[in-house]
C-alpha positions, -999 to 999 in steps of 0.1 A, spaced: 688 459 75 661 463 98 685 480 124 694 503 100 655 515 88 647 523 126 681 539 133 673 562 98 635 569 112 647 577 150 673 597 137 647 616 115 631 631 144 657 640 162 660 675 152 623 681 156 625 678 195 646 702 218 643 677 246 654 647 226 687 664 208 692 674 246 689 641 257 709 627 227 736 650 239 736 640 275 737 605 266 767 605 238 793 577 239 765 555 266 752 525 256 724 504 261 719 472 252 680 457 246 677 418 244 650 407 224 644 372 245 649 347 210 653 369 188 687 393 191 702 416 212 709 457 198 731 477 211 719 515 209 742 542 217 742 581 209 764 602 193 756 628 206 739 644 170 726 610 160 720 575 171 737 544 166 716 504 165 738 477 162 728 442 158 750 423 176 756 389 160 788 375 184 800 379 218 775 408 232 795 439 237 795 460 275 765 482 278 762 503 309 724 489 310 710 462 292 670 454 295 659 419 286 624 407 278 601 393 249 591 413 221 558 421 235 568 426 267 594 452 252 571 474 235 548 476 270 578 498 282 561 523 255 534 529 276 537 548 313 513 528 329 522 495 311 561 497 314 555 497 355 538 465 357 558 447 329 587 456 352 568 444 383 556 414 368 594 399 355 583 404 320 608 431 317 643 433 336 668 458 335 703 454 347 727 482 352 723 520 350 686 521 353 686 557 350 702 553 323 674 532 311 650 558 320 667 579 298 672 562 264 632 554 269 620 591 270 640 596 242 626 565 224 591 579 233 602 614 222 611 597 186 585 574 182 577 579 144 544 588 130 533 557 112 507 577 89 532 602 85 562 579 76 534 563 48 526 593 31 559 598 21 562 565 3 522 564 -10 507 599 -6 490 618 23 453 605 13 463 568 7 483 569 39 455 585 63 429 561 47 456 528 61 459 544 89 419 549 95 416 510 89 445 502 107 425 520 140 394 503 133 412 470 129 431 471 162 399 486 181 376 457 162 407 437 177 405 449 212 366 447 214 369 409 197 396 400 228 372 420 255 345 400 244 361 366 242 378 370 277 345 381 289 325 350 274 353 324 285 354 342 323 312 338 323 320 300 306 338 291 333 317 305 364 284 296 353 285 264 329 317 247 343 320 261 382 350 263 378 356 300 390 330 321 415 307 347 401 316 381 411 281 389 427 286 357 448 319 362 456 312 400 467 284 384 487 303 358 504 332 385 508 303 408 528 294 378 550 330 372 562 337 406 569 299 409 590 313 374 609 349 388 616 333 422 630 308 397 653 339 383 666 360 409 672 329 420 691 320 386 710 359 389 717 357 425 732 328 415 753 347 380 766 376 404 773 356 426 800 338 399 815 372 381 825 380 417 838 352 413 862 362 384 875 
């Protein structure tokens, strides 16, 4: 069911993008297969006009690449910077064609659906922009609420507990090893051309 409402809104925009129908072309009859870590694996493959989602329920099926990760690590791989250093980090693998990978993202990225967009057709353009103002305020409220907290927590723990360094002292005590390793490497130089004098 819910295979089927995401194959119906990436298939939506396909038409609106020259790059993505291209794409869609030049990946018809591939597959790639996404595993959800606990919670399913979909097999997505193009038509060529269209895509396909499948959930797969048995045996998994050959896919020419498959990428494996949790569900939040998964939708990092929407983001340029993000997908990188899921990757890097082993939140993300892919196995297989990794071009081919490469591909079926940009596409995905190229058919992302507008959320507000997709709203107003159910509830109305006003109602729909008015969700999707507090939706934006909510997640930056979110993001602000998680800033501070890991802030407060990190401050918590260097100050209160000791358990981590400040940064100032840290910088400091970073300073004073470099100033001791450059005296040495200088003692050193100096030891060096008094034993050449010898």
């Amino acid at each position: 069911m819910l295979t089927q409402a995401i194959e119906n809104l990436l298939n939506r925009g396909l038409p609106d993008s020259p790059r993505a129908r291209e794409l869609a072309v030049q990946l018809a009859g591939r597959r790639l297969a996404i595993d959800i870590r606990g919670v399913a694996r979909v097999l997505i493959q193009s038509k060529g006009d269209s895509l396909s989602l499948t959930h797969e329920r048995g045996a998994p099926e050959p896919a020419e690449a498959e990428v494996r990760g949790g569900p939040i690590a998964l939708m990092a791989l929407a983001g340029a910077e993000d997908a990188q250093a899921a990757i890097r980090r082993g939140d993300v693998s892919i196995e297989g064609d990794t071009d081919l990978a490469e591909r079926y993202r940009e596409l995905a990225l190229l058919l992302r659906p507008d959320i507000e967009e997709e709203m107003s057709r159910l509830i109305g353009d006003a109602p729909a922009h008015r969700i999707g103002q507090l939706a934006k305020m909510a997640l930056e409220w979110g993001r602000r609420v998680a800033d501070t907290g890991v802030r407060n927590t990190a401050e918590y723990l260097a100050h209160e507990r000791g358990d981590l360094v400040p940064r100032a002292e840290a910088e400091q005590f970073l300073r004073g090893v470099d100033t001791l390793r450059e005296a040495l490497d200088r003692l050193d130089a100096r030891v060096g051309i008094l034993e050449q004098r010898e």
